[in-house]
C-alpha positions, 0 to 999 in steps of 0.5 A: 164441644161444651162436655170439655167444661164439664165437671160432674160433683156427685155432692152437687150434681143438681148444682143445688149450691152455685148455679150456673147455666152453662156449668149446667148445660156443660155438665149435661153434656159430659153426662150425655156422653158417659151415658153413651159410653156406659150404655155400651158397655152394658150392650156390649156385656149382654147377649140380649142387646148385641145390636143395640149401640148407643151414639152421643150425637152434637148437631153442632152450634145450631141456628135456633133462639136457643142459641142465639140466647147463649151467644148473647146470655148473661148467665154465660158471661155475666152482665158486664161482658154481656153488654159488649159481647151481646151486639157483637154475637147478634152481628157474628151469630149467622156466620157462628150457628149452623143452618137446621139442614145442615146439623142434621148431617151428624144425626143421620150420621150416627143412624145410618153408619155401620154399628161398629163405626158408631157404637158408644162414640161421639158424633160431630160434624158428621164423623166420630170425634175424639171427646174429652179424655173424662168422657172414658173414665167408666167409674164415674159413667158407672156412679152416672148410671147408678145416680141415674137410677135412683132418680129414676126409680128405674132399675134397668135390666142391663 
């Protein structure tokens, strides 16, 4: 669900100028999911990858030190609110996180429903989800994948 603060600037995409752990982290996201979405297009437009589909996958909120981090960082909250919301995430993170077990519902999910179900959807919670409305703005997936390229030094058949 953190795509939703994405906001991708093509001028900053490396957030070079205003870092922010979690614009990064809710930008990566978005990115993933445009990702998805162009993949597909591209699958879908050629005959050599009519199988191939491409899943956006969130496992969900967890339980892992990572994000047992975000939930008591600073870089989220800044240092203030980390002071009061840090105790209280440390009491509430069993109840917020899910279990390892349990987020892989979503990924076997994604692996093992019917292609036309899944392709270049995104996955949560076990189903497909309705994702932010820029995640269907196939301009900027089409810019994502060209910056994408050119960082790579890769130039994809597709």
């Amino acid at each position: 669900m953190t795509h939703r603060a994405g906001n991708l600037d093509f001028s900053n995409l490396q957030l070079n100028h205003s870092y922010s752990g979690f614009k990064g982290y809710a930008n990566s996201k978005l990115a993933t999911l445009l990702a998805a979405k162009e993949f597909q297009r591209r699958f879908d437009r050629s005959s050599s990858t009519k199988r191939d589909v491409a899943v956006a996958v969130h496992p969900g909120l967890v339980d892992t030190e990572l994000a047992r981090g975000w939930l008591t960082g600073a870089d989220v909250m800044g240092s203030a609110a980390q002071r009061f919301v840090a105790p209280v995430a440390k009491v509430l993170a069993p109840w917020l996180l899910i279990q390892p077990e349990r987020a892989v519902e979503s990924i076997l999910y994604a692996a093992t429903a019917p292609p036309d179900q899944v392709a270049g959807q995104y996955v949560a919670g076990g189903r497909t989800r309705n994702p932010a409305r820029q995640t269907c703005d196939s301009a900027t997936a089409e810019q994502l994948w060209d910056v994408s390229c050119k960082l790579t030094r890769t130039q994809p058949s597709l």
